[in-house]
Backbone as CSV, one residue per row, in Angstrom:
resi,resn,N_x,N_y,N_z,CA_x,CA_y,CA_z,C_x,C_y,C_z
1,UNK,0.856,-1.176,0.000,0.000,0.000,0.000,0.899,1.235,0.000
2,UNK,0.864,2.225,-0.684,1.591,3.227,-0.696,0.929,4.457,-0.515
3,UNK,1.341,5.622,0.567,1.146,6.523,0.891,1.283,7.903,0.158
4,UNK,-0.198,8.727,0.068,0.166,9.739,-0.915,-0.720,10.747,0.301
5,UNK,0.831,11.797,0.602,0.253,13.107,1.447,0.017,14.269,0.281
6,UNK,-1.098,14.805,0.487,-1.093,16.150,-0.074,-1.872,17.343,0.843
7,UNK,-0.803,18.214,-0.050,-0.383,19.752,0.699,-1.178,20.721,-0.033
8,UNK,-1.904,21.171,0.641,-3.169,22.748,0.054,-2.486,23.360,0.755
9,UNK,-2.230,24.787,0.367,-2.340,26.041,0.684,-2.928,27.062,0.601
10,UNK,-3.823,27.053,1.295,-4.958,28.303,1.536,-4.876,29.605,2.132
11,UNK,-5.283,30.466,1.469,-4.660,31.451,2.398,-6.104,32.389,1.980
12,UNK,-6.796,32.478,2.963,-8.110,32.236,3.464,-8.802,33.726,4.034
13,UNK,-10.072,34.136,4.492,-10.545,34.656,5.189,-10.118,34.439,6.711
14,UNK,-10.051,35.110,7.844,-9.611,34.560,8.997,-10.538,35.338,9.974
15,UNK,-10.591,34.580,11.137,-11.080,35.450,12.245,-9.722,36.150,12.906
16,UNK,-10.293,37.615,13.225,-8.819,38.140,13.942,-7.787,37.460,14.924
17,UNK,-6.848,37.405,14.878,-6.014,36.770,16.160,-4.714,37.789,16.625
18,UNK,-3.833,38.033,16.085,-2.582,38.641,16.108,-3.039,39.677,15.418
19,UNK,-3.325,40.552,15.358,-4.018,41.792,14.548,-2.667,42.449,14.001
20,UNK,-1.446,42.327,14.664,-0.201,43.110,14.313,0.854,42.339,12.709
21,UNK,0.160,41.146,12.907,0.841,40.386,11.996,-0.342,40.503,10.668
22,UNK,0.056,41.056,9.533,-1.559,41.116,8.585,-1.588,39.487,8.104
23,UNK,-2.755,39.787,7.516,-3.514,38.001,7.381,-3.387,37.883,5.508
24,UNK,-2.554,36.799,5.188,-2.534,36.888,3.375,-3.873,36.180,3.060
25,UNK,-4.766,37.066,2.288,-5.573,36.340,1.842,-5.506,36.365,0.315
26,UNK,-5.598,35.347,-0.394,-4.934,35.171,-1.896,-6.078,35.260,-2.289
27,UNK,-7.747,34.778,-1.679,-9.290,35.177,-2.272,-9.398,36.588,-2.431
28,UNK,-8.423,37.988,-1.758,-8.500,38.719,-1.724,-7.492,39.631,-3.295
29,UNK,-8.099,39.518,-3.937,-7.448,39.949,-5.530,-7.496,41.080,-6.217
30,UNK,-8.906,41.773,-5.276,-9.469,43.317,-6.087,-8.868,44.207,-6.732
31,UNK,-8.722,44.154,-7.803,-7.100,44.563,-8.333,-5.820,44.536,-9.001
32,UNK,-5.946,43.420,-8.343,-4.463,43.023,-8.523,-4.398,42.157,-9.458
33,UNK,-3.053,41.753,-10.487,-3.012,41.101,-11.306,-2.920,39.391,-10.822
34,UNK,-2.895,38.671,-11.568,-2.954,36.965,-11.654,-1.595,37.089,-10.596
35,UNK,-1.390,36.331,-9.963,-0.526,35.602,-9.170,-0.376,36.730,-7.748
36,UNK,-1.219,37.646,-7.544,-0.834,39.118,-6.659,-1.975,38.779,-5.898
37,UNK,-2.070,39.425,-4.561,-3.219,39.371,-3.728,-2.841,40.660,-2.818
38,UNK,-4.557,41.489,-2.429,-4.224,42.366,-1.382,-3.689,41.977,-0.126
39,UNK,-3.081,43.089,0.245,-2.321,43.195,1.603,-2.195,44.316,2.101
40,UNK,-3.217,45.371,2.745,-3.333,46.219,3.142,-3.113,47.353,2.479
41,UNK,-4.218,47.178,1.033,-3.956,48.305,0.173,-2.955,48.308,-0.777
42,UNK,-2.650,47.204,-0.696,-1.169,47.029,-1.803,-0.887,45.667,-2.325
43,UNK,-1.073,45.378,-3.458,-0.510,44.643,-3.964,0.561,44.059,-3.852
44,UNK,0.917,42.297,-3.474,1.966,42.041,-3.017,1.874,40.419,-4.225
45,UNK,2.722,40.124,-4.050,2.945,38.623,-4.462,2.730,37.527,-3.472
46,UNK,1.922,36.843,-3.947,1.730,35.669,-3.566,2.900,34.512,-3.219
47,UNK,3.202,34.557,-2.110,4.402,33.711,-1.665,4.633,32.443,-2.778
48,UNK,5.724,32.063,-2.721,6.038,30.713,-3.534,6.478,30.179,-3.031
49,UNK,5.791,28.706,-2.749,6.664,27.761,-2.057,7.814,27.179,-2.455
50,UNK,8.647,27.067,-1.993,10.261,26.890,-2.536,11.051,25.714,-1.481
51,UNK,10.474,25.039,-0.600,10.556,24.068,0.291,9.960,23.789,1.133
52,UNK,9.508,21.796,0.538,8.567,21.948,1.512,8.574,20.158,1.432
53,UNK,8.314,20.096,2.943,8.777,18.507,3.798,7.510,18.056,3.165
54,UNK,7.264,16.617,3.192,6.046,16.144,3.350,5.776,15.282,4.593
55,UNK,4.433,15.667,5.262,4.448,15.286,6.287,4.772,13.474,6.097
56,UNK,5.363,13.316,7.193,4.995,11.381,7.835,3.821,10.898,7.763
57,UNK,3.399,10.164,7.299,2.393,9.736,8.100,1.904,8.808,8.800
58,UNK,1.217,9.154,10.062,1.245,8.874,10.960,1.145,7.234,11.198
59,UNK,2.009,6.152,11.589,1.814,4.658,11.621,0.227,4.164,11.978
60,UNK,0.027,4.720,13.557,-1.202,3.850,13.698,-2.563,4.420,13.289
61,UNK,-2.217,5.550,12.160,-3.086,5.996,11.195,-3.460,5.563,9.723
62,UNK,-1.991,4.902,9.465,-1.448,3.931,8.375,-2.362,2.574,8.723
63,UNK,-1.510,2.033,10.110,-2.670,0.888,10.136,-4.015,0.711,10.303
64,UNK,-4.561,1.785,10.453,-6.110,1.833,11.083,-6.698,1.809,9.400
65,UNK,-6.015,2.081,8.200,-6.420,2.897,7.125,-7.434,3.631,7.673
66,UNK,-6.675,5.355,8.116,-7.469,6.375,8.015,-7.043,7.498,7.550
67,UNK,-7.915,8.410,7.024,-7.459,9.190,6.380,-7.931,10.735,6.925
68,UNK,-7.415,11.760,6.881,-7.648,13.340,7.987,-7.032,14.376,6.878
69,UNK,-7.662,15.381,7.513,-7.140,16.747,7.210,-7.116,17.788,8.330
70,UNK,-6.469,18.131,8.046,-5.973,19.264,9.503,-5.746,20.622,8.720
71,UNK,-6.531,21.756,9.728,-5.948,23.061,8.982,-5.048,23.639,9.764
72,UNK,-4.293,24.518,9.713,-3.332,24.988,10.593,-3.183,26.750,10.218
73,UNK,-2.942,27.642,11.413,-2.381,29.125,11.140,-1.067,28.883,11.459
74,UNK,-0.406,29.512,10.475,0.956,30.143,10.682,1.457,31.018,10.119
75,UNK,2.517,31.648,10.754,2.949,32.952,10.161,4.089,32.412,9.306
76,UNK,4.078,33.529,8.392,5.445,33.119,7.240,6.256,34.242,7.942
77,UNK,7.668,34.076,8.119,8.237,35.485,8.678,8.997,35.837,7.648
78,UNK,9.992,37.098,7.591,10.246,38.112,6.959,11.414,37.317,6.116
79,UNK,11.822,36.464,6.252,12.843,35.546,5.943,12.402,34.293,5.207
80,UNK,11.050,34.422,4.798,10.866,32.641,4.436,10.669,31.585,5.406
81,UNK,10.976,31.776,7.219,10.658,30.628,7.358,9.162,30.614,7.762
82,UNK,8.539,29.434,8.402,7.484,29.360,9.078,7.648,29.105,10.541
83,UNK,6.652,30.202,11.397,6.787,29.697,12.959,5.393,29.665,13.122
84,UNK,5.154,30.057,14.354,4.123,30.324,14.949,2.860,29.964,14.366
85,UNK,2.887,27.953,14.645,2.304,27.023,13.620,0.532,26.939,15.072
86,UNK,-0.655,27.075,15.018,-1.944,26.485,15.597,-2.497,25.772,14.556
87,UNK,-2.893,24.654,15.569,-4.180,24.050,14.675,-5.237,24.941,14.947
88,UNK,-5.774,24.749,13.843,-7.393,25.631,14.134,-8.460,24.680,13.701
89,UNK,-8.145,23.659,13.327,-9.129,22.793,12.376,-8.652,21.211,12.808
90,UNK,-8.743,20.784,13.941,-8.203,19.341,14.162,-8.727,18.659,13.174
91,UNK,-8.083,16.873,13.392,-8.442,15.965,11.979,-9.764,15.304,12.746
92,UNK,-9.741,15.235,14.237,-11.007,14.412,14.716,-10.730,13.149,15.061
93,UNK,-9.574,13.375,15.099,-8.668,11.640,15.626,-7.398,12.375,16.396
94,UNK,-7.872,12.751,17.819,-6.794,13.100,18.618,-5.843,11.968,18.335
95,UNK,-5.977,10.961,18.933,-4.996,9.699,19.130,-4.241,9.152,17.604
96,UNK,-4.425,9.616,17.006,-3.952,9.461,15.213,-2.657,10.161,15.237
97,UNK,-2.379,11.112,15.789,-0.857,11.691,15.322,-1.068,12.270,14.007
98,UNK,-2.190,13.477,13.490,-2.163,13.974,12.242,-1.871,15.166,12.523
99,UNK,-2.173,15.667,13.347,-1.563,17.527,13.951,-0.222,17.211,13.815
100,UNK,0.249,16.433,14.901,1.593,16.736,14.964,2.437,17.036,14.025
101,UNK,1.980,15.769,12.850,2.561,15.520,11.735,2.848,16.566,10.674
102,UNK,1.460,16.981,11.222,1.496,18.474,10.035,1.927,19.757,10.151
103,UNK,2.241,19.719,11.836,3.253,21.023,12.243,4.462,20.490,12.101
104,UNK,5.178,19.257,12.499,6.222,19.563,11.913,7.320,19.468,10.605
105,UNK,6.245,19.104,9.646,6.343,19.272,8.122,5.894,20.260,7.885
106,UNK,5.310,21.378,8.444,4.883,22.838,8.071,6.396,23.406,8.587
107,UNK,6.889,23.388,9.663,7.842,24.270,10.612,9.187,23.981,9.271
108,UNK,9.034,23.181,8.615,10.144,22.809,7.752,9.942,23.609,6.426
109,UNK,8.738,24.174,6.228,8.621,25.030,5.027,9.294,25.954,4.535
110,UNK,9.773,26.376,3.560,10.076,27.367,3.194,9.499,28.192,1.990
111,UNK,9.219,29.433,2.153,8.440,30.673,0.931,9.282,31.390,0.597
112,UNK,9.572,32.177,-0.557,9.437,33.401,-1.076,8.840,34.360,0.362
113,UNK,9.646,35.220,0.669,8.946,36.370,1.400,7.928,36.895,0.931
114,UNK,7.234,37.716,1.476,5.899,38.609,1.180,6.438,39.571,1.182
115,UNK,6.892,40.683,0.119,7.307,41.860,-0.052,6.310,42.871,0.532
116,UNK,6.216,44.062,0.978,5.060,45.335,1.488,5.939,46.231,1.768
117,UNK,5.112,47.382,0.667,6.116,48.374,0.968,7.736,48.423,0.907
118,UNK,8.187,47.394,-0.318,9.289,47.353,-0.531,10.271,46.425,0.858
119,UNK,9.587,46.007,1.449,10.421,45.502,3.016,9.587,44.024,3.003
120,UNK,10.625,43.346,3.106,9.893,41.483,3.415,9.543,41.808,5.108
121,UNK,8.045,40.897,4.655,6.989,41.713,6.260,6.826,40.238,6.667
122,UNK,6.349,39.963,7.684,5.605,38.706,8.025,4.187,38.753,8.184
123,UNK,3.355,37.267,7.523,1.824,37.638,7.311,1.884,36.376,7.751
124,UNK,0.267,36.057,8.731,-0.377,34.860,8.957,-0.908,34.725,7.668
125,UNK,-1.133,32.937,7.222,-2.034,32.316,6.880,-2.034,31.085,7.452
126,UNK,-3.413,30.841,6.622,-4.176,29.562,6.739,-3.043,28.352,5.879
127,UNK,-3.260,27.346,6.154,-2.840,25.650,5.507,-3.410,24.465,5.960
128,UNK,-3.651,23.919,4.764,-4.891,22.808,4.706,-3.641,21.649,4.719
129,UNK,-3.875,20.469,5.195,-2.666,19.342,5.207,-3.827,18.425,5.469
130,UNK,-3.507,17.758,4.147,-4.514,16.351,4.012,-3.694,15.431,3.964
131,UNK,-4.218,13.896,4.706,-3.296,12.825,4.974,-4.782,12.189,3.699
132,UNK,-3.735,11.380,2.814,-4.772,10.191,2.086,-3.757,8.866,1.984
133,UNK,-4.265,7.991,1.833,-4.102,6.724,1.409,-4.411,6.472,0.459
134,UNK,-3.311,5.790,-0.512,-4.051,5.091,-1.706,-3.573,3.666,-2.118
């Protein structure tokens, strides 16, 4: 049986949290050309992922054949990496090991900065991390 993880990146509507860190929303386009999304009045580029782990997945999730998705906030910082990883969207199988999995194959990411105002800024988003089996 062979394991196929796949990686969404959403970068979403949000409820406020960190109000100091702005929120990338890529649904947010008014404007802006193909691959650009607002960011506080300004047109920025849409991060590019440029490294990125795939999660493990999880053994006694493997053996159970089950399959989850987990969403997660994190901030991209001014540098490309990712920190400041929450679930916001558990998979519904505490005992599965699919959070974990997916923070720390997120914490391993790497982007393209978010340019603003000429200065690489740090922005929360959203990330969708689906575990499947096939």
């Amino acid at each position: 049986m062979s394991i196929l993880v796949v990686l969404i990146i959403m970068m979403l509507s949000t409820d406020a949290q960190d109000t100091s860190i702005p929120f990338l929303d890529a649904s947010s386009n008014a404007g802006c050309t193909s691959g650009q999304t607002l960011l506080e009045n300004e047109c920025v580029k849409i991060p590019k992922l440029l490294k990125h782990k795939v999660p493990v997945y999880p053994e006694l999730a493997r053996r159970a054949k089950v399959q989850a998705t987990v969403e997660l906030m994190a901030v991209l910082q001014s540098d490309g990496t990712v920190g400041d990883i929450t679930v916001i969207k558990p998979s519904g199988l505490p005992q599965a090991g699919f959070e974990d999995a997916a923070i720390k194959a997120v914490k391993k990411w790497r982007y393209e900065p978010v340019i603003l105002h000429g200065k690489p800024v740090p922005v929360r988003f959203k990330v969708k991390v689906e575990f499947f089996l096939s």
